[in-house]
DRENPA-3360 file (N, C-alpha, C; in nm, 2 decimals, always signed):
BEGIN
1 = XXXXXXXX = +23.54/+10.64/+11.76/+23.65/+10.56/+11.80/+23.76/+10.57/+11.70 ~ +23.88/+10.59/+11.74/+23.99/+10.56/+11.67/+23.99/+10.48/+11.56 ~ +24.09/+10.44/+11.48/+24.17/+10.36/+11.44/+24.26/+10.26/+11.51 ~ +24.29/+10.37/+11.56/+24.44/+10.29/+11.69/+24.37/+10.23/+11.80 ~ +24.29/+10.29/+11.85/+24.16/+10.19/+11.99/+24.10/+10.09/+11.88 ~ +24.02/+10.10/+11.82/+23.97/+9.97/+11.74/+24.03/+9.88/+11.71 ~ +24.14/+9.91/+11.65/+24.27/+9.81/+11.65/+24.32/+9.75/+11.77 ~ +24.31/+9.78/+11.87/+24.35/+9.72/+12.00/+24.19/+9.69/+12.04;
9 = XXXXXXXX = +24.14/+9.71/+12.03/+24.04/+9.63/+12.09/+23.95/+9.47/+12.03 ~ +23.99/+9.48/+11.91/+24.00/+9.36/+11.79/+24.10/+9.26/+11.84 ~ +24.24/+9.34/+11.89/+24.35/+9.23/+11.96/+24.28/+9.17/+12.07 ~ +24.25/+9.28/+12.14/+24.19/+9.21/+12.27/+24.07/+9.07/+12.23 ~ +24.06/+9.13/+12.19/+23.90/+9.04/+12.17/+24.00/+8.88/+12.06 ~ +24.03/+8.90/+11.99/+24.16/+8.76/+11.97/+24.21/+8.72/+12.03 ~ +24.22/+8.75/+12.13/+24.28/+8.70/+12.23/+24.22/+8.61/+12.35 ~ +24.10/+8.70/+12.34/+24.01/+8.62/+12.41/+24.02/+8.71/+12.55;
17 = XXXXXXXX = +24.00/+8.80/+12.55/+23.97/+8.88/+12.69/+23.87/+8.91/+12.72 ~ +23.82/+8.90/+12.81/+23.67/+8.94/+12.90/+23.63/+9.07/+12.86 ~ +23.52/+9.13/+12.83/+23.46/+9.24/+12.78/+23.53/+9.36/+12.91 ~ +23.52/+9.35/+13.03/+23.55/+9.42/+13.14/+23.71/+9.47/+13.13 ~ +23.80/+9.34/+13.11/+23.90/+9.35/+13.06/+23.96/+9.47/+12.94 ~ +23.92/+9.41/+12.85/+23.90/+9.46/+12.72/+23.87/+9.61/+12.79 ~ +23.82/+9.68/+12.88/+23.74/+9.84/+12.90/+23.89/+9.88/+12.96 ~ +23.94/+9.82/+13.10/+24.05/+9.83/+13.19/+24.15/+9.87/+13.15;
25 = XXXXXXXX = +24.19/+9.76/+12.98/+24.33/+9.79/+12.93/+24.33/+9.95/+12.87 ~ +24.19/+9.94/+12.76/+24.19/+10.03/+12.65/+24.18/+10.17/+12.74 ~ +24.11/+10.15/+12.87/+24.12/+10.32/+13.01/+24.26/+10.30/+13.04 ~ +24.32/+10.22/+13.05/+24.49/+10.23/+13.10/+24.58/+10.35/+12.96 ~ +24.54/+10.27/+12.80/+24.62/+10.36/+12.75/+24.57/+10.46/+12.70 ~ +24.44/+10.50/+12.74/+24.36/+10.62/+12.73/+24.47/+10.76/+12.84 ~ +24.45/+10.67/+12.99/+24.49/+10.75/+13.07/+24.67/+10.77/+13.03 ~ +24.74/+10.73/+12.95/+24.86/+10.71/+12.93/+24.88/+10.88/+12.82;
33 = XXXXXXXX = +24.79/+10.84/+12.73/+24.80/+10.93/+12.65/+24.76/+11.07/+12.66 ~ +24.62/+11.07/+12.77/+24.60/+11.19/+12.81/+24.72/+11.26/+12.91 ~ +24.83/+11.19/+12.94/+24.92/+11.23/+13.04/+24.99/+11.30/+12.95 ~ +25.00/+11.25/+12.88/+25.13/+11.31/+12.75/+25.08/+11.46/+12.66 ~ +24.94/+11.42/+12.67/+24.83/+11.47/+12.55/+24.88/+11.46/+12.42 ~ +24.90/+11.34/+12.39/+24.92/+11.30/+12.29/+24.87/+11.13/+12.21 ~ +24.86/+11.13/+12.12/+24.81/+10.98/+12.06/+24.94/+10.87/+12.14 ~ +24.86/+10.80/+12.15/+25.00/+10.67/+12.23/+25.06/+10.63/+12.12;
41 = XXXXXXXX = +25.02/+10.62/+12.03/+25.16/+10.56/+11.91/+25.27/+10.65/+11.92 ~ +25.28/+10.79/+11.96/+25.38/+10.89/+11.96/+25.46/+10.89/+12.06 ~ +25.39/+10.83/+12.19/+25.50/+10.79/+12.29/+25.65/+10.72/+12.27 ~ +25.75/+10.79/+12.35/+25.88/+10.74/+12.34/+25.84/+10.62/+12.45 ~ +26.02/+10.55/+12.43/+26.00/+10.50/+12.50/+26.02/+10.55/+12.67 ~ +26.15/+10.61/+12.67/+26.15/+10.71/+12.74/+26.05/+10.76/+12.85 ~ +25.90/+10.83/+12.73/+25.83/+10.89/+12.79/+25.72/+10.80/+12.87 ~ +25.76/+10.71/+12.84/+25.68/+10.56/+12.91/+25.73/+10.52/+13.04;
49 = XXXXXXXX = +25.90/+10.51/+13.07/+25.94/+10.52/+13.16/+25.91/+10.63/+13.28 ~ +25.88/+10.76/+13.25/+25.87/+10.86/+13.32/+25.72/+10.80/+13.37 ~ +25.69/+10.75/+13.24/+25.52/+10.73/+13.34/+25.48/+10.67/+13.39 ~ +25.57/+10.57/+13.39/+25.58/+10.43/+13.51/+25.62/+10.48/+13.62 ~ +25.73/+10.60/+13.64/+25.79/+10.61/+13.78/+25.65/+10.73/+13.84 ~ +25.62/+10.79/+13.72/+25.54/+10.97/+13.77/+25.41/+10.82/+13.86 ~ +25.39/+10.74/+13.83/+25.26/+10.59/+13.82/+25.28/+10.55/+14.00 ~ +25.44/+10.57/+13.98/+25.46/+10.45/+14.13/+25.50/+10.55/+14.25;
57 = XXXXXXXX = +25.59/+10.69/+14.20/+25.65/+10.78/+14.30/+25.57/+10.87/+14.32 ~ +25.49/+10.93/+14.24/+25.37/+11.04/+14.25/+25.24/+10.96/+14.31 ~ +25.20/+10.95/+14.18/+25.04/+10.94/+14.22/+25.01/+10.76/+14.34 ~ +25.11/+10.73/+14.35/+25.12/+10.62/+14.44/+25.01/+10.50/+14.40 ~ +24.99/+10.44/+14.30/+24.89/+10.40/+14.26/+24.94/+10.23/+14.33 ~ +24.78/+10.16/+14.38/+24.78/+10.07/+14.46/+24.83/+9.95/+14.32 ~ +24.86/+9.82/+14.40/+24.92/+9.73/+14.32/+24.82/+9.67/+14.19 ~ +24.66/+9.69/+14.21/+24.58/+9.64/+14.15/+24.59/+9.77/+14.02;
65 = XXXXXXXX = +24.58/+9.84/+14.04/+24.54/+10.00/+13.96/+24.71/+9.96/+13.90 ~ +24.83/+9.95/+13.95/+24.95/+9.97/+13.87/+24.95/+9.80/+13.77 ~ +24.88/+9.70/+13.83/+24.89/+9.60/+13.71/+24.79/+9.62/+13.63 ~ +24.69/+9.68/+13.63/+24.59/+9.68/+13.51/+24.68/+9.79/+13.39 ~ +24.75/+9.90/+13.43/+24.80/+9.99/+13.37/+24.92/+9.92/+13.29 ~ +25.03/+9.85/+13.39/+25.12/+9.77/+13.31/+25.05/+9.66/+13.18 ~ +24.97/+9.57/+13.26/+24.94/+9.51/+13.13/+24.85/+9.55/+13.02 ~ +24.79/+9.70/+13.05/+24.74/+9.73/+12.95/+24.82/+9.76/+12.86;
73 = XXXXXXXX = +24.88/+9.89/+12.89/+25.00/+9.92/+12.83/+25.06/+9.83/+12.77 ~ +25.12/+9.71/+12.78/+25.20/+9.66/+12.75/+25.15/+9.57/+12.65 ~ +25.02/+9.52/+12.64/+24.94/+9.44/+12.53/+24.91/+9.58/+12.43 ~ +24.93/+9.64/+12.45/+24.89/+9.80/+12.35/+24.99/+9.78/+12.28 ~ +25.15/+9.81/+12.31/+25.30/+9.81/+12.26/+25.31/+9.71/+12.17 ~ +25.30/+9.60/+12.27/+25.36/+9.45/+12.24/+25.30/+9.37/+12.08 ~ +25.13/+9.35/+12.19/+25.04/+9.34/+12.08/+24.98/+9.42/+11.90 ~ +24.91/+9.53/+11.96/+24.88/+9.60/+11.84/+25.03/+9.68/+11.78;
81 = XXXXXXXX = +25.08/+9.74/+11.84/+25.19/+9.82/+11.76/+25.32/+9.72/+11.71 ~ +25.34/+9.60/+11.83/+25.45/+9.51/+11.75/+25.59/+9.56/+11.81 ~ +25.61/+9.67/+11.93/+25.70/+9.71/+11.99/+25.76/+9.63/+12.10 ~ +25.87/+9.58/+12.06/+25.95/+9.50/+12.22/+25.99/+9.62/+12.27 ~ +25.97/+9.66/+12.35/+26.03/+9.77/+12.46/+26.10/+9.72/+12.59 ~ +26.26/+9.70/+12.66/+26.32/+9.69/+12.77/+26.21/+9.73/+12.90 ~ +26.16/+9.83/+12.87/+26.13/+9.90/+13.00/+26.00/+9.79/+13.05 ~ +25.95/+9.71/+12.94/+25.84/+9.61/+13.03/+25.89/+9.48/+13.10;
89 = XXXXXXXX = +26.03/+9.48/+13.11/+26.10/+9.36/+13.15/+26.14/+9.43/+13.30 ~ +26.17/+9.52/+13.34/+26.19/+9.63/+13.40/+26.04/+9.69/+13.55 ~ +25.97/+9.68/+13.49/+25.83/+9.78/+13.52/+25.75/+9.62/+13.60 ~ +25.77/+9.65/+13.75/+25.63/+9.54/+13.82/+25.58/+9.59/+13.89 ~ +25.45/+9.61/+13.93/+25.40/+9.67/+14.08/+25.43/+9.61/+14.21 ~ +25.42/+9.71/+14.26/+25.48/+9.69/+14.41/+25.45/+9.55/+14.46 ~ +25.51/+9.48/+14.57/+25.39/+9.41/+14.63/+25.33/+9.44/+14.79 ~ +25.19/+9.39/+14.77/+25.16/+9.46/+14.90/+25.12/+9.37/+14.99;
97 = XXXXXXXX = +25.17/+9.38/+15.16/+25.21/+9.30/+15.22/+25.10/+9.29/+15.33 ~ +24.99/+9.32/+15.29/+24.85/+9.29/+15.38/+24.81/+9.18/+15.44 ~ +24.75/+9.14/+15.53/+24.71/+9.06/+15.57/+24.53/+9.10/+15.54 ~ +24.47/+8.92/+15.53/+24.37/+8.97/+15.53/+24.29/+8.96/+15.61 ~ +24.16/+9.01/+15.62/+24.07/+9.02/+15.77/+23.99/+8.87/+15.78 ~ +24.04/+8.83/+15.85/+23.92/+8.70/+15.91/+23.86/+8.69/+15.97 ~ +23.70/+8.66/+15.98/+23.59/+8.71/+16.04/+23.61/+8.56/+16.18 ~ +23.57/+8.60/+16.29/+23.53/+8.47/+16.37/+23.42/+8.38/+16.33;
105 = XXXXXXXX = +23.39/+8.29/+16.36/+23.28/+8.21/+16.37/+23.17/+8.27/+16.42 ~ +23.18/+8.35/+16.53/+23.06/+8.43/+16.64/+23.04/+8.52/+16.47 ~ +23.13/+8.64/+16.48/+23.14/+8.72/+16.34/+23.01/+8.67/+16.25 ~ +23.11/+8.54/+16.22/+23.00/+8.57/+16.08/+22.86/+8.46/+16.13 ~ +22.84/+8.43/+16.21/+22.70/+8.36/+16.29/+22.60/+8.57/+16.31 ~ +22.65/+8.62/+16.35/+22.60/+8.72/+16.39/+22.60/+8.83/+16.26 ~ +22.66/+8.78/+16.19/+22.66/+8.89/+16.04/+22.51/+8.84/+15.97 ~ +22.58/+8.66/+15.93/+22.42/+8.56/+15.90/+22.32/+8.60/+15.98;
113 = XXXXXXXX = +22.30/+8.61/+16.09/+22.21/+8.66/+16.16/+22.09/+8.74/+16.15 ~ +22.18/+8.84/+16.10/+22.10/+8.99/+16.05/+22.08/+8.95/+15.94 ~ +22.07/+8.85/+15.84/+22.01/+8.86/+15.71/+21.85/+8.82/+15.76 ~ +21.77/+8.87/+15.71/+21.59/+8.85/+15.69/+21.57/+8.76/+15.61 ~ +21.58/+8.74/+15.48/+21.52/+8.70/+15.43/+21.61/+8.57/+15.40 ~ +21.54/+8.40/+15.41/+21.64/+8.30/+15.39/+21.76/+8.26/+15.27 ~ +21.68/+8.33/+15.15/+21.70/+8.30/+15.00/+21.87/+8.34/+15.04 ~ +21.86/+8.48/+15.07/+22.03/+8.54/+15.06/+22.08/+8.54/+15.21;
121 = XXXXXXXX = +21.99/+8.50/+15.32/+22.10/+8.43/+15.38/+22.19/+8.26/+15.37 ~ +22.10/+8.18/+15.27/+22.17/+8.07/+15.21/+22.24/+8.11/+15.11 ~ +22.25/+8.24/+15.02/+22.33/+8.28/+14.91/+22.43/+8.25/+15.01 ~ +22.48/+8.39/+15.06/+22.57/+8.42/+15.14/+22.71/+8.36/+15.25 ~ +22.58/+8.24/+15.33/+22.62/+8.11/+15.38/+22.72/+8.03/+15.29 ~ +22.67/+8.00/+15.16/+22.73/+7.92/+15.06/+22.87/+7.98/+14.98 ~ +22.90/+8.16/+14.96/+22.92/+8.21/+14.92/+23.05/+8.23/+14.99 ~ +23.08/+8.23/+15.12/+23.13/+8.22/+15.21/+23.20/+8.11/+15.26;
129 = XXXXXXXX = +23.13/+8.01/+15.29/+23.19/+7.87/+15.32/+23.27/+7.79/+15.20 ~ +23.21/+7.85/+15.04/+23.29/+7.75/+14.94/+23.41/+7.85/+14.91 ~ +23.38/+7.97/+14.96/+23.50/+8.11/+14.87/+23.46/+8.14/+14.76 ~ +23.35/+8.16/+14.70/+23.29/+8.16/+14.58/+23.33/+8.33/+14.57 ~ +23.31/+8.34/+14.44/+23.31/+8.49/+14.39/+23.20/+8.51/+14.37 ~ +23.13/+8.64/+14.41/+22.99/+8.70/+14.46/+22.92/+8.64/+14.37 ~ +22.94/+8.66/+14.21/+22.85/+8.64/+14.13/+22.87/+8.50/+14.09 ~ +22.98/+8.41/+14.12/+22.96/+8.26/+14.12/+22.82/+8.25/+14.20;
137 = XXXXXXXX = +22.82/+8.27/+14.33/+22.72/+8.24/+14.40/+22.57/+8.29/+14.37 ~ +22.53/+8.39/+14.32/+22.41/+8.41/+14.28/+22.36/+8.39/+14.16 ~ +22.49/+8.30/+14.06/+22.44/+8.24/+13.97/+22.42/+8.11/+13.99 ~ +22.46/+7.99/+14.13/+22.44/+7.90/+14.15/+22.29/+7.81/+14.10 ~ +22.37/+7.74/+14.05/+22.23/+7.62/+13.97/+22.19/+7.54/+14.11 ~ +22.13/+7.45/+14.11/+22.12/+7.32/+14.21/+22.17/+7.18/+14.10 ~ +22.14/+7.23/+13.97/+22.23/+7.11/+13.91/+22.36/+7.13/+13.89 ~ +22.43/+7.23/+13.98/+22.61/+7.27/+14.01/+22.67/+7.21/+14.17;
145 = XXXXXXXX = +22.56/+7.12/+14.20/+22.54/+7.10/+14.35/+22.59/+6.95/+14.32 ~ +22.68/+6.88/+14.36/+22.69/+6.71/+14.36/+22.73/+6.71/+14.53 ~ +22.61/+6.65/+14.57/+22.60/+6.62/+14.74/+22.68/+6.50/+14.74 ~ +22.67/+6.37/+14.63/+22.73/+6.22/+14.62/+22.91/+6.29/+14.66 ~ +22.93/+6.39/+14.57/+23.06/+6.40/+14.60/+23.13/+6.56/+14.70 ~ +23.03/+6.60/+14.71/+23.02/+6.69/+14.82/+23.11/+6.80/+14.76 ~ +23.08/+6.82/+14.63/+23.17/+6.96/+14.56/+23.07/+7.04/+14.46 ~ +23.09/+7.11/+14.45/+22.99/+7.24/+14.37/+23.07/+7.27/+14.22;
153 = XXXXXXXX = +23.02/+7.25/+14.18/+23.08/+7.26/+13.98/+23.04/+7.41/+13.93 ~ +23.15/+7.49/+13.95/+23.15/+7.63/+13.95/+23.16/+7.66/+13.80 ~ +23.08/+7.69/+13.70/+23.11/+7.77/+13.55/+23.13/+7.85/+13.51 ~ +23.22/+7.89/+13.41/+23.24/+8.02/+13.37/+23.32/+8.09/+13.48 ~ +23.36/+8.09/+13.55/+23.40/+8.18/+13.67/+23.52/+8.25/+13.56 ~ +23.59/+8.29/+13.71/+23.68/+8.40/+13.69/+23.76/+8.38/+13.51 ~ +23.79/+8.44/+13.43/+23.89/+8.39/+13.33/+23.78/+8.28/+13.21 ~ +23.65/+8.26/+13.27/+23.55/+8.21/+13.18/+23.59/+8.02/+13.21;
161 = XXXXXXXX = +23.66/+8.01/+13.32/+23.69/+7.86/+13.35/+23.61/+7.81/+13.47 ~ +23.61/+7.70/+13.43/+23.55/+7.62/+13.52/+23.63/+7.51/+13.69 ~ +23.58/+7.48/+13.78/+23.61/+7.42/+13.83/+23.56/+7.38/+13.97 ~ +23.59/+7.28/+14.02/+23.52/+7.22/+14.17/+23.56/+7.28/+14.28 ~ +23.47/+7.31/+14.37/+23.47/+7.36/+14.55/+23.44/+7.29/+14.61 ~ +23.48/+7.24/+14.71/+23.46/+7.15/+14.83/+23.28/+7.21/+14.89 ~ +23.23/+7.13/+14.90/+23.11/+7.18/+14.95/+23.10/+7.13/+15.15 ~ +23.13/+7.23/+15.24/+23.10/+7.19/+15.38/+22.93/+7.07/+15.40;
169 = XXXXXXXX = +22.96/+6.98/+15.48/+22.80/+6.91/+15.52/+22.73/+7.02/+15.55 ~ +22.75/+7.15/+15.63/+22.66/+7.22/+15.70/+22.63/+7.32/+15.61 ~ +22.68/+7.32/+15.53/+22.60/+7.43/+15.39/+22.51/+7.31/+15.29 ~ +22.54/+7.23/+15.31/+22.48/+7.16/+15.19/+22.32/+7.13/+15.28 ~ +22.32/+7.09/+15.44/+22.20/+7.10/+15.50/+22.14/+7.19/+15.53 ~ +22.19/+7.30/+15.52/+22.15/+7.48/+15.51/+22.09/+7.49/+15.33 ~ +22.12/+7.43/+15.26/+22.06/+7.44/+15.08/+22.00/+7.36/+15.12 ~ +21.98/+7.23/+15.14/+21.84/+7.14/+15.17/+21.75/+7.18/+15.22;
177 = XXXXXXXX = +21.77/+7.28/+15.34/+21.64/+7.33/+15.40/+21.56/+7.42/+15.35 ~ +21.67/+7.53/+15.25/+21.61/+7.61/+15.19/+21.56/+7.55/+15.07 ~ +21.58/+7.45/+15.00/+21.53/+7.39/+14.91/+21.39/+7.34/+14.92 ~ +21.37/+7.27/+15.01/+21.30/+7.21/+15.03/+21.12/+7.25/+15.09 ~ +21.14/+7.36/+15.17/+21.00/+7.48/+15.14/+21.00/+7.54/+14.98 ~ +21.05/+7.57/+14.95/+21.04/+7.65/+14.80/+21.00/+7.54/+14.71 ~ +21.06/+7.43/+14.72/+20.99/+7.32/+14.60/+20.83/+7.27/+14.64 ~ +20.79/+7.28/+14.77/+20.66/+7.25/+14.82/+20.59/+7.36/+14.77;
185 = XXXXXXXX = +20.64/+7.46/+14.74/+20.57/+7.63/+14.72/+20.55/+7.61/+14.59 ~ +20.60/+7.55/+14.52/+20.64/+7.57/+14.37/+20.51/+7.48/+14.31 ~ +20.50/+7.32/+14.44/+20.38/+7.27/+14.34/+20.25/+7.29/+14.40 ~ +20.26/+7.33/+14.51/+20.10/+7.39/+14.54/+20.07/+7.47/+14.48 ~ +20.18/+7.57/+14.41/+20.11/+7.67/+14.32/+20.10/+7.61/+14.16 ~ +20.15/+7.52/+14.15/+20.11/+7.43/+14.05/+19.98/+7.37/+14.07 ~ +19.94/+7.29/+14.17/+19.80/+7.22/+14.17/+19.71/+7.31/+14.20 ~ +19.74/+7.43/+14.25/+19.60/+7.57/+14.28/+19.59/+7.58/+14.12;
193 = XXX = +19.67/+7.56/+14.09/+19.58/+7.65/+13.92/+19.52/+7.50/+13.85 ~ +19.50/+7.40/+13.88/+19.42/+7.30/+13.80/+19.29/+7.32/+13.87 ~ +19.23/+7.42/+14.00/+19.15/+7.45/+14.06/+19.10/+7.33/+14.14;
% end
């Protein structure tokens, strides 16, 4: 490892950025520098601008792939080297004007459907109905569950913050049912072993 990556990755990490994060930026000015073939401290400014446009006119890079590269870049400059550069006041990714796919009610009755096994078709149910982020949902506690106030106490999520989701009645009686064989399972296999 460098000098100049370890040094930005120390920023990173002061700053308080997510390990994943922290990989995204440091591959942004990885791929910056292999364009040039050169160390990125040597970059003009200039030759930054070229690689913004070669970024958005050439290789047409989608709006997610061009903000991971802007702000990587730009915590590289800003942060570790100490460089104000014009061109990042200048430099935003496109926006993109998608709409997103919304499943029907039949849809996702018949998606749930095809799940086998109940465990992850109550993941998925829940995962779905609160808008959870995949791995919110399959780290779900049951003490993240407040039925009194009918919201789910999500931790750590996105950004390492926390916060509440409306919990539907019909997911919370879909977690009760699944709850409720598995805790009977749990102490019969508890009193079989006192024989």
């Amino acid at each position: 490892m460098t000098e100049l990556r370890k040094r930005m990755l120390q920023d990173l990490q002061l700053h308080g950025y997510s390990e994943r994060s922290q990989e995204m930026y440091i591959r942004a000015v990885r791929q910056l520098a292999e364009h040039f073939n050169k160390s990125p401290d040597l970059i003009t400014e200039d030759e930054l601008r070229e690689y913004f446009l070669y970024v958005k006119n050439v290789k047409k890079w989608s709006r997610t792939a061009s903000t991971i590269a802007i702000c990587g870049i730009k915590f590289f400059y800003e942060k570790t080297l100490r460089r104000e550069w014009t061109t990042f006041k200048l430099v935003r990714p496109q926006r993109e004007k998608r709409l997103p796919v919304i499943l029907t009610q039949d849809e996702i009755r018949r998606i749930l459907n095809c799940v086998r096994f109940q465990r992850y078709r109550v993941c998925l149910l829940t995962i779905y109905s609160c808008g959870l982020r995949l791995l919110e949902g399959c780290t779900l506690k049951v003490s993240n569950i407040d039925s009194q106030r009918m919201v789910i106490h999500i931790q750590g999520g996105k950004g390492n913050k926390d916060r509440y989701v409306p919990l539907p009645h019909r997911t919370l009686i879909e977690l009760r049912n699944y709850w409720k064989p598995s805790l009977i399972d749990k102490i019969s296999i508890n009193w079989s072993a006192f024989g």
